[in-house]
TILO-434436 format. One record per residue: residue number from 1; residue in one letter; x, y, z of N, C-alpha, C in turn. Coordinates in steps of 0.02 Angstrom, whole numbers, m for minus. Layout:
// residues N
NUM  a  X  Y  Z  X  Y  Z  X  Y  Z
...
// end
This chain:
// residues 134
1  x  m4114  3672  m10360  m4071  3722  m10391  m4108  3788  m10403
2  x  m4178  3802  m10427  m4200  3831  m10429  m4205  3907  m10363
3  x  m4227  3854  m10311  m4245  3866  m10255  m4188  3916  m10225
4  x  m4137  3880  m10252  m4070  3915  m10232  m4047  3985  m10268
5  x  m4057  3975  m10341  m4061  4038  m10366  m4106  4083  m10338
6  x  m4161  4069  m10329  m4217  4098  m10307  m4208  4161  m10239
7  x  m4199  4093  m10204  m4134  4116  m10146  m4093  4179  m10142
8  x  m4032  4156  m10181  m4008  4230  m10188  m4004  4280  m10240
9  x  m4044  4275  m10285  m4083  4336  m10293  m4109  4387  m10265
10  x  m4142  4352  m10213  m4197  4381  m10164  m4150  4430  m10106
11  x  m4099  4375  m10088  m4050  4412  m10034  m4007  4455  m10076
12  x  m3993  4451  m10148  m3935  4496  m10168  m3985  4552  m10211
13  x  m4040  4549  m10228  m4072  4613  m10272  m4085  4689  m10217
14  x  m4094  4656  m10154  m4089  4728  m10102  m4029  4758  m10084
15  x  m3961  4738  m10099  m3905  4780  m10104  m3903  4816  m10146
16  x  m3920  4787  m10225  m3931  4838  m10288  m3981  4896  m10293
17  x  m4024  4889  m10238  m4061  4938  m10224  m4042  4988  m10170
18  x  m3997  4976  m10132  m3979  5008  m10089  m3932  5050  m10131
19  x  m3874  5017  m10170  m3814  5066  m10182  m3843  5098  m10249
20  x  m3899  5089  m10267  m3924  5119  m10322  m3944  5201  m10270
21  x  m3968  5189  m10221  m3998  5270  m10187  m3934  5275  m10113
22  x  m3866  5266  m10170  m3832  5307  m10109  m3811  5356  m10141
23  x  m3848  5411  m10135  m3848  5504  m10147  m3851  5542  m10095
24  x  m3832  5590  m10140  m3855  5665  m10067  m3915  5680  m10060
25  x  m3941  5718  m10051  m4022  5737  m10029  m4045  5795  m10099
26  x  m3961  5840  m10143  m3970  5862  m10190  m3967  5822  m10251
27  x  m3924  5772  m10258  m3940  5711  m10313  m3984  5687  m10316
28  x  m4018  5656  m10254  m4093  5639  m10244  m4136  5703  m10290
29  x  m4141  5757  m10260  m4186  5798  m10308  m4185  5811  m10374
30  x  m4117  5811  m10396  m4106  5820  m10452  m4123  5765  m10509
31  x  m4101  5700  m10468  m4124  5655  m10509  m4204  5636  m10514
32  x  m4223  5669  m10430  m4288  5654  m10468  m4328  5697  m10510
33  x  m4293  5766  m10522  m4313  5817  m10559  m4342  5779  m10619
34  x  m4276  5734  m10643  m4247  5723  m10702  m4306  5666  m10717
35  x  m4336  5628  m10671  m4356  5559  m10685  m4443  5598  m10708
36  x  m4464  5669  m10670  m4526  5682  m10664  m4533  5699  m10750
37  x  m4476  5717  m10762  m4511  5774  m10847  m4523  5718  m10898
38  x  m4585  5730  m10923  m4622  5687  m10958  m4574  5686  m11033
39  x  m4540  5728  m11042  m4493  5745  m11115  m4467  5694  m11118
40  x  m4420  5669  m11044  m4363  5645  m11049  m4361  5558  m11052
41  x  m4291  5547  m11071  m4313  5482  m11123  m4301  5425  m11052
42  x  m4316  5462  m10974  m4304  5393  m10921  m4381  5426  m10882
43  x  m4413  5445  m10920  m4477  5475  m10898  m4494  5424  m10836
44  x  m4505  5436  m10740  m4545  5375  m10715  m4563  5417  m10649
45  x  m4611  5441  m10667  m4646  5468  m10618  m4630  5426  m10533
46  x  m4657  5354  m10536  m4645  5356  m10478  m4575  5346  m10450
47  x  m4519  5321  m10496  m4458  5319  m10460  m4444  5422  m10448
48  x  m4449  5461  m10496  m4459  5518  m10476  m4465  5538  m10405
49  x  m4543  5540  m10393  m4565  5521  m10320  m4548  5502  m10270
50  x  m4512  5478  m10296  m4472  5415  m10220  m4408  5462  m10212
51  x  m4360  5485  m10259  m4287  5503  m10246  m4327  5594  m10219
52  x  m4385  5606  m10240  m4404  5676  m10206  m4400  5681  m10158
53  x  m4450  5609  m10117  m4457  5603  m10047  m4401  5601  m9986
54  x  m4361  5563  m10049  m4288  5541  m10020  m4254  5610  m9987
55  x  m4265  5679  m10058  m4226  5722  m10038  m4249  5764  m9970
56  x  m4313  5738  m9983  m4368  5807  m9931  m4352  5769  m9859
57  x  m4340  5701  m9854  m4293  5663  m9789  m4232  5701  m9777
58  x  m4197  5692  m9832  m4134  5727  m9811  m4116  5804  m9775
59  x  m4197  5825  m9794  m4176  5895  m9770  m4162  5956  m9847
60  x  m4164  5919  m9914  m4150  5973  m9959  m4205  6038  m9975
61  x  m4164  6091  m9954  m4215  6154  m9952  m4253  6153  m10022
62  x  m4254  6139  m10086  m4315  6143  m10125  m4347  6080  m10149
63  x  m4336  6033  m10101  m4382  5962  m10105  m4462  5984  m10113
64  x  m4471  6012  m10044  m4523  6039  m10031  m4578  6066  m10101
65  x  m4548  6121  m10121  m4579  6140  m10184  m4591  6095  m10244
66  x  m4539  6047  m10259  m4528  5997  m10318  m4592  5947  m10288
67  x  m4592  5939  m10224  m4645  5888  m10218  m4717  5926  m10224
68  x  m4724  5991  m10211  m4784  6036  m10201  m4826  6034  m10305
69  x  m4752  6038  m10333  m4795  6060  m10385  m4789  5980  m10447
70  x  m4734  5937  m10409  m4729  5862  m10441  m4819  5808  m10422
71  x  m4842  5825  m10348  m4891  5818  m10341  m4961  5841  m10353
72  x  m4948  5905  m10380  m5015  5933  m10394  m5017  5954  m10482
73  x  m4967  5913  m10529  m5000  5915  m10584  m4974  5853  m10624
74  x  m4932  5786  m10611  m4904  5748  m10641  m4960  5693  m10625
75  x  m4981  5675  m10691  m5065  5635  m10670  m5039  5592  m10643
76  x  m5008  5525  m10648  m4989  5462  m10636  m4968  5444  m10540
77  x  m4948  5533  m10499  m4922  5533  m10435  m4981  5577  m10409
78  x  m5029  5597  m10452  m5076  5662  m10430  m5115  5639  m10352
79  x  m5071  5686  m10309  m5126  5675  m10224  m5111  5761  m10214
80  x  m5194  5768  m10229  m5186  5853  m10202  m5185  5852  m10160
81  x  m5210  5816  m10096  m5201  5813  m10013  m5122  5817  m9994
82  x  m5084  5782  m10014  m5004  5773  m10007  m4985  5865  m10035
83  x  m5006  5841  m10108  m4956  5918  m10126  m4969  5984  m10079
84  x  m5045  5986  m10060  m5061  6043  m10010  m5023  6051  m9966
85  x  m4993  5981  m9919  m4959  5983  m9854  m4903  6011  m9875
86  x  m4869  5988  m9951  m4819  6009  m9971  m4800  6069  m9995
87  x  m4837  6113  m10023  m4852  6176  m10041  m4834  6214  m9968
88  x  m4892  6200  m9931  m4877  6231  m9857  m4823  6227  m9822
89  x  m4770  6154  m9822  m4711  6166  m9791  m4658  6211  m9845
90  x  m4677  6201  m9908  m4629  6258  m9959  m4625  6317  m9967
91  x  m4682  6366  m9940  m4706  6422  m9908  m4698  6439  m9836
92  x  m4657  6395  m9795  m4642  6389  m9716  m4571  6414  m9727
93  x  m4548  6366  m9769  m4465  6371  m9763  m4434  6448  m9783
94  x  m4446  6481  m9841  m4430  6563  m9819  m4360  6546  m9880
95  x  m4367  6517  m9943  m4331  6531  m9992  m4345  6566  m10056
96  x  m4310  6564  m10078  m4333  6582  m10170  m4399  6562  m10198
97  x  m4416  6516  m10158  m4489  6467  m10228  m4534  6482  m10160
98  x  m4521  6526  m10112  m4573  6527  m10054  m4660  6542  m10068
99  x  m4641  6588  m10121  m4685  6664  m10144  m4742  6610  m10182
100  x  m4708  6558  m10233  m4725  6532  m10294  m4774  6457  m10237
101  x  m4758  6431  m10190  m4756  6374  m10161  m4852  6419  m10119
102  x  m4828  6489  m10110  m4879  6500  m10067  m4967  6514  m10125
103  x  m4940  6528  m10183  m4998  6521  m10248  m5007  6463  m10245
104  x  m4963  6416  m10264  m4991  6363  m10294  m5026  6315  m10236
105  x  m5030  6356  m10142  m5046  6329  m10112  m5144  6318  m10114
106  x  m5138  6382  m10140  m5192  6439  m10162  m5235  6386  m10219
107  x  m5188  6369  m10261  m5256  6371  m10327  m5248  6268  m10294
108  x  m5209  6243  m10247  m5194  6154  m10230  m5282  6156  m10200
109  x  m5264  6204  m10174  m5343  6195  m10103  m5395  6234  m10114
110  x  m5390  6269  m10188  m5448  6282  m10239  m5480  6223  m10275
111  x  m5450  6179  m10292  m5446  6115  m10336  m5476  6068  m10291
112  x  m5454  6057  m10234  m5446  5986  m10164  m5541  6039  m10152
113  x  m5541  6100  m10138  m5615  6099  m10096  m5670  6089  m10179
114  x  m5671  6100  m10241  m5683  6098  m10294  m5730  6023  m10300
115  x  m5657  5966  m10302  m5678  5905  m10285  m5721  5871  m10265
116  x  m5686  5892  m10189  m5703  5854  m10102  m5729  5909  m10069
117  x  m5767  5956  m10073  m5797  6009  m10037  m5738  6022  m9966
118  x  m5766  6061  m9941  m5749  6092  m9867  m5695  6045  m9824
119  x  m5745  5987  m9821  m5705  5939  m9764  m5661  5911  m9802
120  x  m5640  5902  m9870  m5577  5862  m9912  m5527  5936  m9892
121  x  m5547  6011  m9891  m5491  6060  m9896  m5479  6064  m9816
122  x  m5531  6045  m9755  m5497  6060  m9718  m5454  6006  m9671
123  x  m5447  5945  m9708  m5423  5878  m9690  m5339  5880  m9722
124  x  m5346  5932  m9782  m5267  5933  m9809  m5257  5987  m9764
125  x  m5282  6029  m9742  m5232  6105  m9696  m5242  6043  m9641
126  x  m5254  5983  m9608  m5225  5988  m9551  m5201  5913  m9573
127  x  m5172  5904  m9616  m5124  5859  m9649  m5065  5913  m9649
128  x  m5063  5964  m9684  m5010  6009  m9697  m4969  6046  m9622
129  x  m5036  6055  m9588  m5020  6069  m9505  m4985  6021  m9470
130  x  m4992  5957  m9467  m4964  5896  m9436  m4878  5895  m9462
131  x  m4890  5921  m9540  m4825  5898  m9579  m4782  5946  m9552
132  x  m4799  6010  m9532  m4732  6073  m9536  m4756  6076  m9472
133  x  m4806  6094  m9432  m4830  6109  m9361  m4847  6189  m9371
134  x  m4872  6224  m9304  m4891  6278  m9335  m4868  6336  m9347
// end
């Protein structure tokens, strides 16, 4: 009996996960806006993370930035290598947060060569190069 519960659990807990992330690519961001701010009372960085990624799949024009600056100061998701690539594609795209995406690309790979010297900053520009192309 066990075995059987066990069973379908296993087969029925990945539908609840599925229709839990059926959003747009802007709900995705938004919600993961919502999940990143440490204020808020569903505070979870990494489900955050995940509905970001989700959106920056979908194609949502300020994923990019939310992940640029969600990765380069939220300790618990902190990969300055990632946020760099991300900074750089948020400074590619040519919106509103372009200007802001291209500083904070500035002080990501001030921080990453700080660290990891030379070869950690020039391993994220061709992480960031791979991600957007040139």
């Amino acid at each position: 009996m066990k075995f059987i519960s066990m069973l379908v659990i296993l087969l029925v807990w990945p539908c609840f996960l599925i229709a839990e992330e059926d959003m747009s690519p802007e709900e995705y961001f938004i919600n993961g806006t919502n999940l990143l701010k440490p204020s808020s009372g569903s505070f979870n960085p990494e489900k955050g993370l995940r509905y970001m990624l989700l959106a920056a799949d979908g194609k949502y024009e300020h994923a990019p930035f939310g992940l640029c600056v969600a990765l380069s100061i939220e300790r618990a998701i902190l990969d300055l290598e990632h946020a760099y690539a991300w900074c750089y594609v948020a400074g590619k795209i040519g919106n509103k947060y372009s200007d802001q995406a291209n500083r904070r690309l500035i002080k990501v790979g001030e921080n990453i060569k700080q660290s990891g010297g030379a070869e950690a900053l020039e391993k994220a520009r061709k992480r960031a190069l791979a991600t957007y192309g040139v």
